[in-house]
CHARMM internal coordinates of N, CA and C (Angstrom, degrees):
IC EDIT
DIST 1 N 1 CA 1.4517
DIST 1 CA 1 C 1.5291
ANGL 1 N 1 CA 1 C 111.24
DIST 1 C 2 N 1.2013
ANGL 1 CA 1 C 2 N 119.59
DIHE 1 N 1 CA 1 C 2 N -41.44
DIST 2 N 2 CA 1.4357
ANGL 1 C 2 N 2 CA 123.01
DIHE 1 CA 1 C 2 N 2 CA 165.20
DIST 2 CA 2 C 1.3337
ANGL 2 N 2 CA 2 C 128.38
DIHE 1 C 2 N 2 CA 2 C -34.61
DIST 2 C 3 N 1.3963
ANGL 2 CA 2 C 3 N 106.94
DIHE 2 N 2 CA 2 C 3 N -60.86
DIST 3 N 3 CA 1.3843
ANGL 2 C 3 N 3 CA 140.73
DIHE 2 CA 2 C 3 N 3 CA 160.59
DIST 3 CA 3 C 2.2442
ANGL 3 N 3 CA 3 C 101.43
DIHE 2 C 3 N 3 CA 3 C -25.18
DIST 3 C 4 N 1.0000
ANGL 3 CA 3 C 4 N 98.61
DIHE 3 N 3 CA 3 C 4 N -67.31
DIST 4 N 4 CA 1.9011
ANGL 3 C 4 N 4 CA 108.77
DIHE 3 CA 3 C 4 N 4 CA 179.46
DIST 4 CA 4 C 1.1257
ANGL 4 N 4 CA 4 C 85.50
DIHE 3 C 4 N 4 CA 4 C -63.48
DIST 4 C 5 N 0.9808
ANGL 4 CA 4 C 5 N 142.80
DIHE 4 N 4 CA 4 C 5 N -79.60
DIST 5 N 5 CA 1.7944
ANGL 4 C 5 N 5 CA 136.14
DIHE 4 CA 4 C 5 N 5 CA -150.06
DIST 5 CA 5 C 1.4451
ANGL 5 N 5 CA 5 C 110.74
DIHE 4 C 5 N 5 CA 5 C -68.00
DIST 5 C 6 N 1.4783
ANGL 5 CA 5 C 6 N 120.07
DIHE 5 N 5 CA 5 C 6 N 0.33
DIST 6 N 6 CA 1.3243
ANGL 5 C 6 N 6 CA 121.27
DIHE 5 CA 5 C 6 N 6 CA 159.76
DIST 6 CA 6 C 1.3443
ANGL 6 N 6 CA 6 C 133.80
DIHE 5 C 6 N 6 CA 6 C -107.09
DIST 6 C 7 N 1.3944
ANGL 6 CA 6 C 7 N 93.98
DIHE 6 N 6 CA 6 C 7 N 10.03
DIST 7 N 7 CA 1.7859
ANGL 6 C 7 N 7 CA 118.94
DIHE 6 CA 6 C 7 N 7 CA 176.43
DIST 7 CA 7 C 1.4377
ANGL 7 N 7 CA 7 C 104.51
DIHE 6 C 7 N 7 CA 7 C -108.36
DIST 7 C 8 N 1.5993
ANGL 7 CA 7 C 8 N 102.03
DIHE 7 N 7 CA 7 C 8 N -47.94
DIST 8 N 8 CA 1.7575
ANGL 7 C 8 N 8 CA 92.14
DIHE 7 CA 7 C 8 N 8 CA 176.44
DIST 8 CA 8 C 1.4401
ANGL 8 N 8 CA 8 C 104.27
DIHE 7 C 8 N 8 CA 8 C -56.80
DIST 8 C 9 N 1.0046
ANGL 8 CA 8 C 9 N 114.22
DIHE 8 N 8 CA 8 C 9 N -57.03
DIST 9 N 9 CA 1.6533
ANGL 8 C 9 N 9 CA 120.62
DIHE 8 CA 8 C 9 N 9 CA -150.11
DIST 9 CA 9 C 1.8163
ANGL 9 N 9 CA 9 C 102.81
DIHE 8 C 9 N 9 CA 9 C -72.24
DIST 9 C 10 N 1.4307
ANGL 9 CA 9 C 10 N 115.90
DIHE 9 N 9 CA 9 C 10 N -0.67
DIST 10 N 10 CA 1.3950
ANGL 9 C 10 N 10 CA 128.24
DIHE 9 CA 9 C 10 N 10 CA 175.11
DIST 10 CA 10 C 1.5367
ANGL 10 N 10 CA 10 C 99.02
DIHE 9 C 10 N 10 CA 10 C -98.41
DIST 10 C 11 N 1.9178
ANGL 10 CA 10 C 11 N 122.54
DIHE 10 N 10 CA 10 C 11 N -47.95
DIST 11 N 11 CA 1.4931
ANGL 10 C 11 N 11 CA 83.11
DIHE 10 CA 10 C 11 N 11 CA 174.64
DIST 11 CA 11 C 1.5812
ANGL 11 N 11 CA 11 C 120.15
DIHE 10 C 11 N 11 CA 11 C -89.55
DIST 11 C 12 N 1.3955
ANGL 11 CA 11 C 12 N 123.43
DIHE 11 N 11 CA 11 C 12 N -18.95
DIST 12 N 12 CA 0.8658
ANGL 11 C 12 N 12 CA 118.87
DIHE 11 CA 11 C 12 N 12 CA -173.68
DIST 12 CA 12 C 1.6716
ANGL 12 N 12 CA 12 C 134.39
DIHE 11 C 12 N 12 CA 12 C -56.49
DIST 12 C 13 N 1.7630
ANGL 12 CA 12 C 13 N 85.48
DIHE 12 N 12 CA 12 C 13 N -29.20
DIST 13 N 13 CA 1.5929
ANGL 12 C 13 N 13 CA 86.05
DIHE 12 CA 12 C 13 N 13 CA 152.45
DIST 13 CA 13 C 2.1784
ANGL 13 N 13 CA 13 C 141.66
DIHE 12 C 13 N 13 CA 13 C -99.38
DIST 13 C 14 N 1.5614
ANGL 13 CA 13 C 14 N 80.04
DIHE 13 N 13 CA 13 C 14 N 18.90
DIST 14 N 14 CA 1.6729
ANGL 13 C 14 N 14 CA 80.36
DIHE 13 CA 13 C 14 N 14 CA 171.50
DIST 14 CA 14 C 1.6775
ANGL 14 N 14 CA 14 C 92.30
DIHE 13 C 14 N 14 CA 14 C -130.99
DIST 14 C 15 N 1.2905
ANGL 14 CA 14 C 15 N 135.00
DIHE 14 N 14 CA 14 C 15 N -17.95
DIST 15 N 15 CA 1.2989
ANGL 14 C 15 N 15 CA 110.19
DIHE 14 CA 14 C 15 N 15 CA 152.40
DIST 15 CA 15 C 1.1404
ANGL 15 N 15 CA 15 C 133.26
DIHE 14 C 15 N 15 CA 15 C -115.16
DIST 15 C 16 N 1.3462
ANGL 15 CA 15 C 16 N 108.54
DIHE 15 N 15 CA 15 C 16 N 47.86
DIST 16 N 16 CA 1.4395
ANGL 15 C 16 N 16 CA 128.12
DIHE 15 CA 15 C 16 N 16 CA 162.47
DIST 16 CA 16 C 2.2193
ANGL 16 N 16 CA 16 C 107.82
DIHE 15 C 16 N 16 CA 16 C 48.28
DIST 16 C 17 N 0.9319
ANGL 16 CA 16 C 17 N 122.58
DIHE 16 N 16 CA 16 C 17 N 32.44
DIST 17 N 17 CA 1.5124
ANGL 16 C 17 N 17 CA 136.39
DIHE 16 CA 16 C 17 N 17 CA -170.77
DIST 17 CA 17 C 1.7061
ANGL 17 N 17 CA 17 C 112.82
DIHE 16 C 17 N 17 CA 17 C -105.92
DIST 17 C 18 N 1.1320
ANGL 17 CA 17 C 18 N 112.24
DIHE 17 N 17 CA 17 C 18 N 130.81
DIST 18 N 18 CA 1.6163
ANGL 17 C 18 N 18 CA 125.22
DIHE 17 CA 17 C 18 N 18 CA -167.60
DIST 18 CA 18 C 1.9225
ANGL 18 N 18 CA 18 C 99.12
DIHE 17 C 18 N 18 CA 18 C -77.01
DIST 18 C 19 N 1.3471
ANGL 18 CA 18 C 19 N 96.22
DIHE 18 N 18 CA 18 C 19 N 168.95
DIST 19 N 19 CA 1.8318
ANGL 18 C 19 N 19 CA 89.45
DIHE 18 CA 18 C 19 N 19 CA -161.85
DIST 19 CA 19 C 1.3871
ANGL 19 N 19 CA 19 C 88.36
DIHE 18 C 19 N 19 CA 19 C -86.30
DIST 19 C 20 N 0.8121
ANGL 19 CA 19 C 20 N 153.63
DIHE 19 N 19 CA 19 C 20 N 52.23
DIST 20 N 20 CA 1.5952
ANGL 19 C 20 N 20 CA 142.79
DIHE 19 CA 19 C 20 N 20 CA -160.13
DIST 20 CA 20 C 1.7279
ANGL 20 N 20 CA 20 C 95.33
DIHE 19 C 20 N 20 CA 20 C -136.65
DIST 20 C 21 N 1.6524
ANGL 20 CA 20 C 21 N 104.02
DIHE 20 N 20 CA 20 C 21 N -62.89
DIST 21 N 21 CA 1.2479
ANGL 20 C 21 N 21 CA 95.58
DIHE 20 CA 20 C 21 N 21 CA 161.05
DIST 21 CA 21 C 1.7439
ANGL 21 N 21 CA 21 C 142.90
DIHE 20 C 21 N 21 CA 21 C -81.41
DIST 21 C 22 N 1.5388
ANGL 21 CA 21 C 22 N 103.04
DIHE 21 N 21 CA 21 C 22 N -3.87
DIST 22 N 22 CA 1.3048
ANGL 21 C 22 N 22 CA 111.62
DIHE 21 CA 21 C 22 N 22 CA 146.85
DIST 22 CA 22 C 1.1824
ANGL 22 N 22 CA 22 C 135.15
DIHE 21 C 22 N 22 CA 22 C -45.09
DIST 22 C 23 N 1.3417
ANGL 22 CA 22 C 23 N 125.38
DIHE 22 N 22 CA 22 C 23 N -46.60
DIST 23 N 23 CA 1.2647
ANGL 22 C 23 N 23 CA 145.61
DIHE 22 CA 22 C 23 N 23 CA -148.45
DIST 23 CA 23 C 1.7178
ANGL 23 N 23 CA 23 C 112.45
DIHE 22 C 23 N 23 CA 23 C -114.73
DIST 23 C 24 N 1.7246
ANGL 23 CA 23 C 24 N 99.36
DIHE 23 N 23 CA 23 C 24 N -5.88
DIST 24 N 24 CA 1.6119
ANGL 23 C 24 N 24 CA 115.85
DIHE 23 CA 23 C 24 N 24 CA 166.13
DIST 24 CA 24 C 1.1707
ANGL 24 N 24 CA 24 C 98.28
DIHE 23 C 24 N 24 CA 24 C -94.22
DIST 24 C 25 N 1.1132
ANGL 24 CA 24 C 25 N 165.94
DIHE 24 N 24 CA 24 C 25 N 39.56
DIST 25 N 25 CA 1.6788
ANGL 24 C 25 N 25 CA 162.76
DIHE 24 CA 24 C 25 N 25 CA -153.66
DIST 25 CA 25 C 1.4308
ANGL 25 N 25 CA 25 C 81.00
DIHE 24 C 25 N 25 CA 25 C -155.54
DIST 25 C 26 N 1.2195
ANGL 25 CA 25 C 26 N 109.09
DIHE 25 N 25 CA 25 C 26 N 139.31
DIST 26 N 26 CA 1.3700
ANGL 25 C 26 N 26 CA 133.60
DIHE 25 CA 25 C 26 N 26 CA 166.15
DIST 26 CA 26 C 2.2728
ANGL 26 N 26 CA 26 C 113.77
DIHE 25 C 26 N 26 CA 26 C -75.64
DIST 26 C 27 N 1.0902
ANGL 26 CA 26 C 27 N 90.04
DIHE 26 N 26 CA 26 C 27 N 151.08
DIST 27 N 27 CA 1.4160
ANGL 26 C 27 N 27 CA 89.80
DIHE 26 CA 26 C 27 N 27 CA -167.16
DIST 27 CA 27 C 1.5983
ANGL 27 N 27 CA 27 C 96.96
DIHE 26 C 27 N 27 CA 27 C -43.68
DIST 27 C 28 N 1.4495
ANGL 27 CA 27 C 28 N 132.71
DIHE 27 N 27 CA 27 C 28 N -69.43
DIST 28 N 28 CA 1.4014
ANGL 27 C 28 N 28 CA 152.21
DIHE 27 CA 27 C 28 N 28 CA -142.44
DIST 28 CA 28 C 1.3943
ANGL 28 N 28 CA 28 C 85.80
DIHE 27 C 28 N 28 CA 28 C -66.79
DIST 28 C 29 N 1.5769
ANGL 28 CA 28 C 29 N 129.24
DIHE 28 N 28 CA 28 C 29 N -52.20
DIST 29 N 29 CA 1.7196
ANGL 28 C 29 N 29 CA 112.00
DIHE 28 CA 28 C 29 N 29 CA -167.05
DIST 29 CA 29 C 1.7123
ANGL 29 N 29 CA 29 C 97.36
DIHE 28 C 29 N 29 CA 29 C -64.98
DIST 29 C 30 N 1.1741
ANGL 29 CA 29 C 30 N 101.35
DIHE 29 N 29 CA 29 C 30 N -45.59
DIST 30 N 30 CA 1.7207
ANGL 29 C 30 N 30 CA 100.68
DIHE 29 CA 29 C 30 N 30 CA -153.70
DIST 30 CA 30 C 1.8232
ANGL 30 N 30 CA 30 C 87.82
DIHE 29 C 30 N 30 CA 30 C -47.27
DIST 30 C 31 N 1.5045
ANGL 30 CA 30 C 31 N 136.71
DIHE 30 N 30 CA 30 C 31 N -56.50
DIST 31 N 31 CA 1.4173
ANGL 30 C 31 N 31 CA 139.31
DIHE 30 CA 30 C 31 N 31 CA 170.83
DIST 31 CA 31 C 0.8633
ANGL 31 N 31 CA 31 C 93.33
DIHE 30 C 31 N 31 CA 31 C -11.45
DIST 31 C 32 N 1.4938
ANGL 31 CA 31 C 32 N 130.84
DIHE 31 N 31 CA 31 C 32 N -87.92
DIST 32 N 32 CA 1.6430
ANGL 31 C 32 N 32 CA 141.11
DIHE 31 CA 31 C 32 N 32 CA -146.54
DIST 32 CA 32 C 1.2303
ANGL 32 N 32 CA 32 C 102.93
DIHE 31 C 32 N 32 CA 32 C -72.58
DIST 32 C 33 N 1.2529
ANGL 32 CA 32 C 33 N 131.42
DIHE 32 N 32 CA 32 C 33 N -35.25
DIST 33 N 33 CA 1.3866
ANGL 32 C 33 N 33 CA 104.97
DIHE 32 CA 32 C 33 N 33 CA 178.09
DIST 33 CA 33 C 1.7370
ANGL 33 N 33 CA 33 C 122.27
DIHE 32 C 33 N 33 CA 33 C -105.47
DIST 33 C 34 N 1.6914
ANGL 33 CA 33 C 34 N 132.60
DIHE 33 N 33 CA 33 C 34 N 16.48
DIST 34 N 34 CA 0.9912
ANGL 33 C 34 N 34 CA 117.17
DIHE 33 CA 33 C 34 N 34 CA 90.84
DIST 34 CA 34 C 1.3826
ANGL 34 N 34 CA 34 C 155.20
DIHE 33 C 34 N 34 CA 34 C -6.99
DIST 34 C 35 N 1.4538
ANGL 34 CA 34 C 35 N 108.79
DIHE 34 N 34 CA 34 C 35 N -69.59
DIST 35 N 35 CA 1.2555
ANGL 34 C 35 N 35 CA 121.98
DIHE 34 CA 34 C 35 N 35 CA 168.92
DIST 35 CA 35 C 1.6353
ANGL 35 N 35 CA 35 C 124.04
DIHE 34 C 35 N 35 CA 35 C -48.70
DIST 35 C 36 N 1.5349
ANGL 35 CA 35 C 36 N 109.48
DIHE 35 N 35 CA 35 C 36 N -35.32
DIST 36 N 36 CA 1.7305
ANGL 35 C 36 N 36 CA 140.75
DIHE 35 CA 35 C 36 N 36 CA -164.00
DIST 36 CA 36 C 1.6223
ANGL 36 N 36 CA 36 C 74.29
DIHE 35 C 36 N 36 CA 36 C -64.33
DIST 36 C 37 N 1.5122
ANGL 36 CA 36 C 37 N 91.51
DIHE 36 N 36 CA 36 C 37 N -90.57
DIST 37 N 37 CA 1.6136
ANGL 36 C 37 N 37 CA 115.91
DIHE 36 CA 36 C 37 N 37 CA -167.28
DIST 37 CA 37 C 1.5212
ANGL 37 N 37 CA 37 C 143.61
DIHE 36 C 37 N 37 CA 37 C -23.60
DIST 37 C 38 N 1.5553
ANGL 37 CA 37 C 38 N 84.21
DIHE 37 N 37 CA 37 C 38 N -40.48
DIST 38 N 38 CA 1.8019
ANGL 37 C 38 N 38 CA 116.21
DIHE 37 CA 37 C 38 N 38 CA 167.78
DIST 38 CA 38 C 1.6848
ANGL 38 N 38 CA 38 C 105.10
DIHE 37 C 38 N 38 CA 38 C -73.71
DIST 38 C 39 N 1.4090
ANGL 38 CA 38 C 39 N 110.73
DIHE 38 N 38 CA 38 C 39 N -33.47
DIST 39 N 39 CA 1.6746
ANGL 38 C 39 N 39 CA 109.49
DIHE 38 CA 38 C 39 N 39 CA -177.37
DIST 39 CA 39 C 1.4839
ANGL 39 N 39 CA 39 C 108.86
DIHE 38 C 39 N 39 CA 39 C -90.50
DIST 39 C 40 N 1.6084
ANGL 39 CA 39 C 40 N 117.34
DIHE 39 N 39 CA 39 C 40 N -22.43
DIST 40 N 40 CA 1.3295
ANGL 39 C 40 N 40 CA 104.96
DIHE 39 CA 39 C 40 N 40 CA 156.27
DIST 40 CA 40 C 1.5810
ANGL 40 N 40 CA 40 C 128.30
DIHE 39 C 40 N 40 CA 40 C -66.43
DIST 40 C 41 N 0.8165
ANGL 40 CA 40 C 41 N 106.37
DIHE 40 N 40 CA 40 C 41 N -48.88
DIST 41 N 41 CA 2.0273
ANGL 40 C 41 N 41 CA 126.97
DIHE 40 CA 40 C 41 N 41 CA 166.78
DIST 41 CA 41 C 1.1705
ANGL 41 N 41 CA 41 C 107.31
DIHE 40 C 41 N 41 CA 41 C -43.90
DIST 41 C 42 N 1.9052
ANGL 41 CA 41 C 42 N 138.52
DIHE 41 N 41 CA 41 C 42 N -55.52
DIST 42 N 42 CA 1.1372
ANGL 41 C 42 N 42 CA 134.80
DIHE 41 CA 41 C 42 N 42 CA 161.39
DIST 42 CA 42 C 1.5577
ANGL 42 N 42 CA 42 C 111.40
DIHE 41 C 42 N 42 CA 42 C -31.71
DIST 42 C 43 N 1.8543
ANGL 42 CA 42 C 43 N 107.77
DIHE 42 N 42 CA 42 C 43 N -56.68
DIST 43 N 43 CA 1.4200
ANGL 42 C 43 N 43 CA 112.80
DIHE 42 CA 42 C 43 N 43 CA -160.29
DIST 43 CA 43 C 1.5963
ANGL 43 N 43 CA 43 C 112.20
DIHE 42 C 43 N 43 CA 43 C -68.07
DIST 43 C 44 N 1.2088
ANGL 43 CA 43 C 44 N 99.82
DIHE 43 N 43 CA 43 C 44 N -11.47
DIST 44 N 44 CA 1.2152
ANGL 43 C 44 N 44 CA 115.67
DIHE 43 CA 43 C 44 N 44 CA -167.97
DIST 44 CA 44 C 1.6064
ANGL 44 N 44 CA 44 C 117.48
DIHE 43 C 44 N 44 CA 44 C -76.75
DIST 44 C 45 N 1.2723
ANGL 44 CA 44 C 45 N 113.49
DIHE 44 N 44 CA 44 C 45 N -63.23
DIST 45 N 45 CA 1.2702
ANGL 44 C 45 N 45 CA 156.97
DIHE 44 CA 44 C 45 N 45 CA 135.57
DIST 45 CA 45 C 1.5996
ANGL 45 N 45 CA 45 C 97.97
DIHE 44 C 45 N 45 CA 45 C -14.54
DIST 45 C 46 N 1.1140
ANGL 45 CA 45 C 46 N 115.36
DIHE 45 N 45 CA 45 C 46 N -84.03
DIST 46 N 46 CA 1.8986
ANGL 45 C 46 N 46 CA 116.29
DIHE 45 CA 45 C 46 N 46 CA 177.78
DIST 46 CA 46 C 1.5054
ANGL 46 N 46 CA 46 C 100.57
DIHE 45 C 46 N 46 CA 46 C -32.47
DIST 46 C 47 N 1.4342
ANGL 46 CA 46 C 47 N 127.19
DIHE 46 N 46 CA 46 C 47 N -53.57
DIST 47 N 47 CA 1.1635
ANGL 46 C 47 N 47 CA 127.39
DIHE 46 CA 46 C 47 N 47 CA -125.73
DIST 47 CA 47 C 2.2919
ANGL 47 N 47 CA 47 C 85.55
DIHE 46 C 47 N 47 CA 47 C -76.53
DIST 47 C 48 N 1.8153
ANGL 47 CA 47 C 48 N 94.33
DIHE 47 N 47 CA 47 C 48 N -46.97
DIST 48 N 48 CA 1.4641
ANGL 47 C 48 N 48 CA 117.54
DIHE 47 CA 47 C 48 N 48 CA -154.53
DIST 48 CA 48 C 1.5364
ANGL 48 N 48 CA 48 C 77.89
DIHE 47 C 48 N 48 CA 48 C -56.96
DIST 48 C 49 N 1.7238
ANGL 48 CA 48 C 49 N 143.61
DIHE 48 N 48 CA 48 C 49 N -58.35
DIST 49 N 49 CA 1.4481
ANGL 48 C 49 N 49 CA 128.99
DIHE 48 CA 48 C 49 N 49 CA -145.84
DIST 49 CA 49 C 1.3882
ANGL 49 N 49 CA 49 C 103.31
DIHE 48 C 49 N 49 CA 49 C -105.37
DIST 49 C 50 N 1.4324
ANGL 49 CA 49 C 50 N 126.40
DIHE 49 N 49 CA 49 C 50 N 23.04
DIST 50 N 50 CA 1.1934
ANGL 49 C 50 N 50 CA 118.31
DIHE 49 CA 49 C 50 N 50 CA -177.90
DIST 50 CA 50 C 1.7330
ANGL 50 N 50 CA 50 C 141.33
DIHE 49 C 50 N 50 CA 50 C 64.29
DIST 50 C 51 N 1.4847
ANGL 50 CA 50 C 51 N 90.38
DIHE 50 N 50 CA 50 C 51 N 20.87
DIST 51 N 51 CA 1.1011
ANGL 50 C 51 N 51 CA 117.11
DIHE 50 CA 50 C 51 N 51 CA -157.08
DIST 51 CA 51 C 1.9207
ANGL 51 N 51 CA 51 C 108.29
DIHE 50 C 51 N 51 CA 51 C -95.94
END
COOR INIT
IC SEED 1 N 1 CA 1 C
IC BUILD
């Protein structure tokens, strides 16, 4: 259970989205877009250390 409350609470705070529609996303999308988000944040991240 932890595990969900650390995905909501991962997108909800980089795409700004209420848990209501979190929690309408099917397990497999909510993955991928996690997944999206975390690879934007990487890109992001590269960009800030020059990396």
């Amino acid at each position: 259970m932890d595990e969900i409350w650390q995905e909501l609470a991962y997108l909800a705070y980089h795409l700004h989205w209420g848990l209501d529609p979190l929690l309408d996303l099917e397990h497999g999308d909510r993955i991928r877009l996690l997944e999206e988000v975390a690879s934007l944040n990487e890109r992001a991240w590269q960009g800030v250390v020059g990396g």
